[in-house]
C-alpha positions in Angstrom: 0.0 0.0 0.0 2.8 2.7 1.0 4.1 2.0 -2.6 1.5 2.2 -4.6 0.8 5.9 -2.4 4.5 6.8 -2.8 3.5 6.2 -6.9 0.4 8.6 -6.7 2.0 11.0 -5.0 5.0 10.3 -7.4 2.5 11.4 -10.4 0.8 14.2 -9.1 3.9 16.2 -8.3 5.3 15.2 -11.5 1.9 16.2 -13.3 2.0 19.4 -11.4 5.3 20.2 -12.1 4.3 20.5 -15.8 1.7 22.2 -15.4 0.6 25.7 -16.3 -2.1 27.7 -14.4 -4.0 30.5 -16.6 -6.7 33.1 -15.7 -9.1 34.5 -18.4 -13.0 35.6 -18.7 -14.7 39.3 -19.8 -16.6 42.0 -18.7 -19.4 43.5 -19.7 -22.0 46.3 -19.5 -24.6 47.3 -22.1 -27.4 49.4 -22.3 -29.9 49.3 -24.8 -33.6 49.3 -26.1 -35.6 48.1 -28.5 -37.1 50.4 -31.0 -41.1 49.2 -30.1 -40.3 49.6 -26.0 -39.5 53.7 -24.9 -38.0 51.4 -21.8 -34.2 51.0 -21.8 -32.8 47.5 -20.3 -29.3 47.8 -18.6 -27.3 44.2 -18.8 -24.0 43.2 -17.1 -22.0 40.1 -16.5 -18.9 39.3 -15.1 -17.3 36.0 -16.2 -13.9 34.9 -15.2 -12.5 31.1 -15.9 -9.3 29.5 -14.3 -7.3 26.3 -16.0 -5.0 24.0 -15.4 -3.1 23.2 -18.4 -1.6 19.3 -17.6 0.8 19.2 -21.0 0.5 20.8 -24.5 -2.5 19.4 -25.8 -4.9 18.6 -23.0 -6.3 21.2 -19.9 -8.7 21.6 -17.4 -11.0 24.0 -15.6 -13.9 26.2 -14.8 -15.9 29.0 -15.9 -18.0 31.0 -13.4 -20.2 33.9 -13.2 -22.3 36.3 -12.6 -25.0 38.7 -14.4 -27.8 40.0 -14.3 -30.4 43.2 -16.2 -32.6 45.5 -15.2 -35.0 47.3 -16.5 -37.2 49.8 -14.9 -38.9 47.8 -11.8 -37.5 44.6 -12.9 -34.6 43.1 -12.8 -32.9 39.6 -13.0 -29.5 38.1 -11.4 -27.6 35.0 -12.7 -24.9 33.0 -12.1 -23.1 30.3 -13.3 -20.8 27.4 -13.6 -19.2 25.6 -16.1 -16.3 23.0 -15.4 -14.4 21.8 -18.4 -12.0 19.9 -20.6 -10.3 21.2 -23.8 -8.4 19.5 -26.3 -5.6 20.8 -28.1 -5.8 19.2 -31.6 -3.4 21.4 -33.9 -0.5 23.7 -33.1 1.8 25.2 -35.2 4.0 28.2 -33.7 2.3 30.5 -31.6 -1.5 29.6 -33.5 -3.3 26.6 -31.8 -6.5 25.1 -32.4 -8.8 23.4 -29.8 -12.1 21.9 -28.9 -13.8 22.2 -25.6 -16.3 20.1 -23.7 -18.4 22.1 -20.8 -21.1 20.7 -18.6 -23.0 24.3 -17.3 -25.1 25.1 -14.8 -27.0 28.5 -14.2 -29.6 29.6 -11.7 -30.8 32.8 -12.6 -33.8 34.8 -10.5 -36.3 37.5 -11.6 -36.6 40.5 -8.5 -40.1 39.7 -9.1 -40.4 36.1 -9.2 -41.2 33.5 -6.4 -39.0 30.6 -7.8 -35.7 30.4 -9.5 -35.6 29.3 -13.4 -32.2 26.5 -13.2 -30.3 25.5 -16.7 -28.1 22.3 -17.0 -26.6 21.7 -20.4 -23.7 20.5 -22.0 -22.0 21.6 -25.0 -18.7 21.1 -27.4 -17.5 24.3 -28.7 -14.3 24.9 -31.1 -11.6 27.7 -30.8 -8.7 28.8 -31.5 -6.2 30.7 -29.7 -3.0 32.7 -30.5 -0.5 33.3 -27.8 1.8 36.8 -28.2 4.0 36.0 -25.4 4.9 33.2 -23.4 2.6 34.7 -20.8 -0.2 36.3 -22.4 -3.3 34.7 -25.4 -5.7 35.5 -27.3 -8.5 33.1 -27.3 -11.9 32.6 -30.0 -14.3 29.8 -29.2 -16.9 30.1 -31.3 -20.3 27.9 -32.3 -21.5 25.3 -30.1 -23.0 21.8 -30.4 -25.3 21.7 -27.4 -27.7 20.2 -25.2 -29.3 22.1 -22.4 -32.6 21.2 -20.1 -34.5 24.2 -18.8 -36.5 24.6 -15.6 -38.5 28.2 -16.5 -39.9 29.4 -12.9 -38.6 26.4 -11.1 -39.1 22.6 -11.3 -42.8 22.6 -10.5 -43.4 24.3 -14.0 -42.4 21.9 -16.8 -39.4 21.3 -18.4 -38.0 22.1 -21.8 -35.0 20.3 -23.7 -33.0 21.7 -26.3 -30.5 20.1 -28.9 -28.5 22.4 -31.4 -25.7 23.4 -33.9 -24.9 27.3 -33.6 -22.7 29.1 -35.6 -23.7 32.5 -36.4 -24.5 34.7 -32.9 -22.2 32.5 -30.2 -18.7 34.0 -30.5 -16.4 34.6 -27.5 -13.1 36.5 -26.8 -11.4 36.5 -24.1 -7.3 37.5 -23.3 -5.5 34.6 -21.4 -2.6 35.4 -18.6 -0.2 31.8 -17.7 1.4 31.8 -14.9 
């Protein structure tokens, strides 16, 4: 027993040792209308992710946030997280290309509302990412093949599923730092 722990141990300091720990995720604020509504709606999110790259082609990790709109006496507040895997299948230089594998969860709550509307999904998105230094990236994902089961106003209220392909609106920037 000692030796097999002395070969775990022996792994997991190796595995660590080649590691690489990165921070990313965005901001944002946005304040808009639409043109058959005088009423304005004031959005916001803040959505940071942390990985765990454990060699050059495969990394773990998790995105997280939090968001939310208002709009006059309403107003809504999310949050989420999203633990994942991403595959590096094509590198070349400084330009790499990658899929990614999520499984997300968001609760989100209107001001208004007596019960909580809860999301779980899963979805495979592809991106790309170019670094400039050895520190600091530039990631795209973009698309997603997803499934995702809704719980509008709560589990007491029906349930809806969705399965889907999406190319055209879901595109995502977001600078990288390695430590």
């Amino acid at each position: 027993m000692k030796k097999f722990l002395f070969v775990v141990a022996a792994l997991a300091t190796s595995m660590a040792a080649s590691a690489q720990l990165w921070v990313s995720g965005g901001l944002s604020l946005t304040n808009g209308s639409n043109w058959n509504v005088e009423k304005s709606r004031t959005s916001w999110g803040i959505d940071p992710s942390i990985g765990y790259a454990l060699d050059d082609a495969l990394e773990v990790g998790l995105d997280f946030g939090i968001g939310g709109w208002s709009q006059d006496e309403a107003s809504n507040f999310r949050f989420k997280v999203a633990p994942f895997v991403r595959y590096t299948f094509l590198s070349e230089g400084d330009f790499s290309m990658f899929v990614q594998g999520a499984v997300n969860y968001t609760y989100s709550k209107d001001k208004n509302a007596d019960k909580a509307d809860w999301t779980f999904g899963v979805n495979v998105r592809p991106g790309v990412k170019y670094a400039f230094t050895d520190n600091f990236a530039m990631v795209a994902k973009f698309g997603a093949l997803y499934f995702s089961h809704d719980h509008p106003d709560g589990p007491s209220t029906g349930s809806q599923n969705s399965f889907g392909l999406n190319f055209d609106t879901d595109l995502e920037f977001s600078l990288v730092y390695s430590f």
